[in-house]
FIKEPA-395144 format. One line per 2 residues: their letters; for each residue x, y, z of C-alpha. Coordinates in steps of 0.25 Angstrom, whole numbers, plus 5000, padded with zeros to 4 digits. Layout:
a = X/Y/Z | ... .
END
This chain:
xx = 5000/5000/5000 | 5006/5013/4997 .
xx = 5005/5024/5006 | 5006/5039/5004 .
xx = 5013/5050/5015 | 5005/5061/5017 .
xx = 5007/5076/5016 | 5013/5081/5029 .
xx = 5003/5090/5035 | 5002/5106/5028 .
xx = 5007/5110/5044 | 5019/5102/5041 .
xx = 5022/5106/5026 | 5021/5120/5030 .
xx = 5031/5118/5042 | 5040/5111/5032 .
xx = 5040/5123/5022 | 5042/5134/5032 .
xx = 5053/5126/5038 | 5059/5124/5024 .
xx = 5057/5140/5021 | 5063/5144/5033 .
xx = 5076/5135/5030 | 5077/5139/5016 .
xx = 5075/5154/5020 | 5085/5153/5030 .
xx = 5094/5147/5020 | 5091/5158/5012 .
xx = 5093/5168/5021 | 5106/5163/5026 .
xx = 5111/5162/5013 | 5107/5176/5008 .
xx = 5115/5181/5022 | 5127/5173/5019 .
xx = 5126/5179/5005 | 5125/5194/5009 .
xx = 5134/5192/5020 | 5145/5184/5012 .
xx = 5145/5194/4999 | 5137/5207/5004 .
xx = 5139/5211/5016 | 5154/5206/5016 .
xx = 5155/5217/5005 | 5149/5228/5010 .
xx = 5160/5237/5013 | 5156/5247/5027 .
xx = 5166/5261/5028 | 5165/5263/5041 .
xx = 5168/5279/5045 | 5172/5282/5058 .
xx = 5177/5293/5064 | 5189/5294/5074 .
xx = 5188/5305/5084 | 5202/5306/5090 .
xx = 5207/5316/5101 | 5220/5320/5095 .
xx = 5221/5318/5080 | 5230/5328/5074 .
xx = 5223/5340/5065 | 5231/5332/5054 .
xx = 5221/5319/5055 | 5208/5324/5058 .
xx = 5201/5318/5047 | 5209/5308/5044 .
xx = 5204/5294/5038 | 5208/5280/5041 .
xx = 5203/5268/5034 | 5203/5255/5040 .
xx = 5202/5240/5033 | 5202/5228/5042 .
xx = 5200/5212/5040 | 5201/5212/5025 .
xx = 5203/5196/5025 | 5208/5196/5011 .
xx = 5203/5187/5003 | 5198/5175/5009 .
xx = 5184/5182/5008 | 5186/5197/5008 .
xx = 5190/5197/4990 | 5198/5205/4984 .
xx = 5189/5213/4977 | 5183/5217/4990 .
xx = 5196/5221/4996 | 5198/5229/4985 .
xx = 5183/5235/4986 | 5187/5239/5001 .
xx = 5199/5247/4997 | 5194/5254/4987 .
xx = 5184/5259/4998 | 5195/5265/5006 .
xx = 5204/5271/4995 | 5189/5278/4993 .
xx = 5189/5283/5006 | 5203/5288/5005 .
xx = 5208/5286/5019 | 5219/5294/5025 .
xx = 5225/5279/5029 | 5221/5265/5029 .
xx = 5222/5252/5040 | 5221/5240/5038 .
xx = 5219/5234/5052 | 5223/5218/5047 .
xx = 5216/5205/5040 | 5222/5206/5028 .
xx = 5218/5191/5026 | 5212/5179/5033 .
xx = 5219/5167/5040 | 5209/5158/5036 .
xx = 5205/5150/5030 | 5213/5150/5019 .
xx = 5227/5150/5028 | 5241/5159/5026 .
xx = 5244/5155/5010 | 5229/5162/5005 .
xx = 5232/5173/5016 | 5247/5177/5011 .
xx = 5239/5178/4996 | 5227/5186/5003 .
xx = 5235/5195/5010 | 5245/5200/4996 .
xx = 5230/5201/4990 | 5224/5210/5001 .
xx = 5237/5218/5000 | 5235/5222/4985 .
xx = 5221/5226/4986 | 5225/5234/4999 .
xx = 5235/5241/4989 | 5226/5250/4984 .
xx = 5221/5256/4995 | 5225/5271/4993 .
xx = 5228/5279/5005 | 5242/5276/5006 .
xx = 5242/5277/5022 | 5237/5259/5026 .
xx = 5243/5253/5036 | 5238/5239/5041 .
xx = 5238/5229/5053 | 5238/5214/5056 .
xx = 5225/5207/5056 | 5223/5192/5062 .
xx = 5221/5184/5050 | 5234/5192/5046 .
xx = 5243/5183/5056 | 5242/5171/5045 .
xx = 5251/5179/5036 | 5258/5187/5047 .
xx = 5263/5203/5048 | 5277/5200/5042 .
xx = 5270/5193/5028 | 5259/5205/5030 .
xx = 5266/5217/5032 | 5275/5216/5018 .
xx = 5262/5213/5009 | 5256/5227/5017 .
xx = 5268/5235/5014 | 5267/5230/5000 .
xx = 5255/5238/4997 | 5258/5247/5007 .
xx = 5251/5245/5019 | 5260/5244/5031 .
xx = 5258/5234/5042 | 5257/5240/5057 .
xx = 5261/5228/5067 | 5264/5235/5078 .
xx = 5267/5248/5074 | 5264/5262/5072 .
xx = 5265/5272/5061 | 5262/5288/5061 .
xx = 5252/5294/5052 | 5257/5307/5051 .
xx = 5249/5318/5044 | 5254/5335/5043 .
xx = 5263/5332/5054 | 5253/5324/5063 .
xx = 5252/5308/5067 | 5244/5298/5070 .
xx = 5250/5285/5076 | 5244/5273/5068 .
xx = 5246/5258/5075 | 5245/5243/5072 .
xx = 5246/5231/5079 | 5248/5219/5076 .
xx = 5234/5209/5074 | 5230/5207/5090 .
xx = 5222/5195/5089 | 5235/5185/5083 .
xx = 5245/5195/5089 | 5250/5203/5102 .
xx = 5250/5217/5095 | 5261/5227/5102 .
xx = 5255/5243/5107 | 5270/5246/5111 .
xx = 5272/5245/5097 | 5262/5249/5090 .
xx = 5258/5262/5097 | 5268/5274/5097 .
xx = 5272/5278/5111 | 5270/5293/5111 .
xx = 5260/5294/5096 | 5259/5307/5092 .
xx = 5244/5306/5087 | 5232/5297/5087 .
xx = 5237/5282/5088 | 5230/5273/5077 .
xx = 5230/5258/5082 | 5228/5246/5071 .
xx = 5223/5233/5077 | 5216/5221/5070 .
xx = 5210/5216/5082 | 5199/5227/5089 .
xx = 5198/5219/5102 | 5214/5222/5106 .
xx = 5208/5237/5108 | 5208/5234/5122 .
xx = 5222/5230/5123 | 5228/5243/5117 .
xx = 5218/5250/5126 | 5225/5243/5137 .
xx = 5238/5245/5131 | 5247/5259/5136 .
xx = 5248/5263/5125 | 5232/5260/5120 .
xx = 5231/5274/5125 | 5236/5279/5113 .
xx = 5227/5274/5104 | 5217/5282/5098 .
xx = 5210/5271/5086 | 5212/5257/5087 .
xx = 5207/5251/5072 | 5204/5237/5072 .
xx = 5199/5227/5065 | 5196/5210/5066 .
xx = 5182/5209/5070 | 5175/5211/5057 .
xx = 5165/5218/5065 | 5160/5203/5067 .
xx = 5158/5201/5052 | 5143/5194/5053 .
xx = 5134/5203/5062 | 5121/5199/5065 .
xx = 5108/5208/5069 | 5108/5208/5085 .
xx = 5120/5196/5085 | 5132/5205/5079 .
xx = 5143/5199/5075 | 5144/5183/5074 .
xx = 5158/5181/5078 | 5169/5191/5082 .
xx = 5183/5186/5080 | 5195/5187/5093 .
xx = 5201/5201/5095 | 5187/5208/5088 .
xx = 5177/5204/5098 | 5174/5216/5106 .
xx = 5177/5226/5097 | 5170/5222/5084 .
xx = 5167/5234/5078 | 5167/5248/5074 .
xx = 5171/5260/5085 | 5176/5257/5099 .
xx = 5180/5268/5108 | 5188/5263/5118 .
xx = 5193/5274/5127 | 5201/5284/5119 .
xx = 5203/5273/5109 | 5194/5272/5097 .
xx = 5194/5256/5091 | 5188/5254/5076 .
xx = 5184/5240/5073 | 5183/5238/5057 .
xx = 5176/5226/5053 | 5185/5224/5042 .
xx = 5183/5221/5027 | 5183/5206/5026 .
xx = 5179/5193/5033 | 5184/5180/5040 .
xx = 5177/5167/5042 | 5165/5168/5033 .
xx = 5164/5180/5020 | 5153/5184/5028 .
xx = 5148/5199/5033 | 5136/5202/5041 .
xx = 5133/5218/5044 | 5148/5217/5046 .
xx = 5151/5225/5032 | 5166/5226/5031 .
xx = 5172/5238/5033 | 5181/5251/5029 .
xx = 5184/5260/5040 | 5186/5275/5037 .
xx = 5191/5283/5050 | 5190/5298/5052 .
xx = 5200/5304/5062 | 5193/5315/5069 .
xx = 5199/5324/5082 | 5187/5320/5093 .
END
């Protein structure tokens, strides 16, 4: 005898196709995010334009403009041709000078081989930036290579490497005292070194790592700091409505972000151009930060 199965009950069908509905929405959803966030918002370049009120610039500087790149992780996800695209941006801006405060390249995954390529590559497309005054820190992801391999491929498209040191940025007479550290979260940077004694004029400090604020601001001669400019965090990179940033990486957890003022110390945090981990960006646009030094 042949049987038949009946028709689950129209309840049931209907329980089945909103289930299936709200999977393949989902689905959906989750792709279309991935999508925007993978090749959208990972492009959606942000100039960020804040202004840094300092009690004793000289005459000679008020008004002077500094352009900051951070985290370029070239070019593992962040291409060529958007490198390119973010350099062009600030030779439009035509900044007084320019810092690149580290992550030329990524560590991973692709290991020390792909990275000694990436960062020759990086260093050609940071040729053209224009305004002739660049100097650059260590980054993290930069200790794979190392500062002797990376200081000669800088100063070949002449962009020096501070580890340790300072320089003065003189103008009619004037100074200000510009600083860098080596990368704080793979090394012991040293202050003794790195800012002047007795500066003659506002003392700029380049550190990859944001969170070692607090160390120089513990530091004797953290005093003498007026602008710490920083970078690492991404700014967390995939931000989320109420949630914020997924994951925050070591040294870049409790300044993430933006403008800190930490005493007499002002701390920028730029969330940098490229991304590690995943090509995603999520109301996390990378960023171009243009300074304007006022007399507060």
């Amino acid at each position: 005898m042949t049987g038949f199965v009946a028709d689950p009950p129209m309840a049931e069908q209907k329980t089945l196709l909103t289930r299936r509905n709200f999977l393949l929405g989902s689905a959906a959803a989750a792709g279309g995010l991935a999508l925007y966030s993978g090749e959208i918002a990972r492009h959606e370049i942000s100039i960020e334009t804040p202004t840094l009120a300092l009690a004793k610039l000289p005459d000679a500087f008020h008004g002077y403009r500094i352009a900051q790149i951070s985290d370029i992780h070239f070019d593992e996800y962040t291409e060529p041709s958007f490198v390119r695209r973010v350099v062009g941006e600030v030779n439009r801006l035509a900044p007084d000078l320019v810092l690149l405060t580290g992550d030329y390249i990524s560590n991973t995954p692709l290991g020390g081989q792909f990275a000694g390529g990436a960062m020759l590559r990086c260093a050609e497309v940071l040729r053209a930036l224009a305004c002739p005054l660049r100097f650059a820190v260590m980054g993290n992801h930069d200790s794979i290579l190392g500062a002797p391999t990376i200081r000669p491929i800088l100063a070949a498209v002449g962009i020096p490497l501070l580890v340790n040191q300072h320089v003065a940025i003189e103008r009619a007479g004037q100074r200000l005292w510009l600083c860098g550290i080596h990368d704080p979260v793979t090394h012991i940077p040293d202050l003794e070194s790195a800012i002047p004694e007795k500066p003659d004029g506002p003392v700029l400090l380049m550190s990859h790592g944001p969170d070692y604020a607090d160390n120089v601001l513990a530091h004797p001669r953290g005093v003498l700091v007026d602008v710490m400019l920083a970078g690492h965090s991404h700014g967390g990179q995939v931000r989320l409505p109420i949630i914020g940033a997924l994951h925050l990486v070591d040294g870049g957890r409790k300044y993430v972000q933006g403008l800190f003022r930490l005493g007499r110390m002002q701390l920028y945090v730029n969330r940098g151009i490229g991304t590690v981990g995943l090509p995603f960006r999520l109301n996390c646009p990378p960023e171009i930060t243009l300074f304007n030094l006022q007399r507060s």
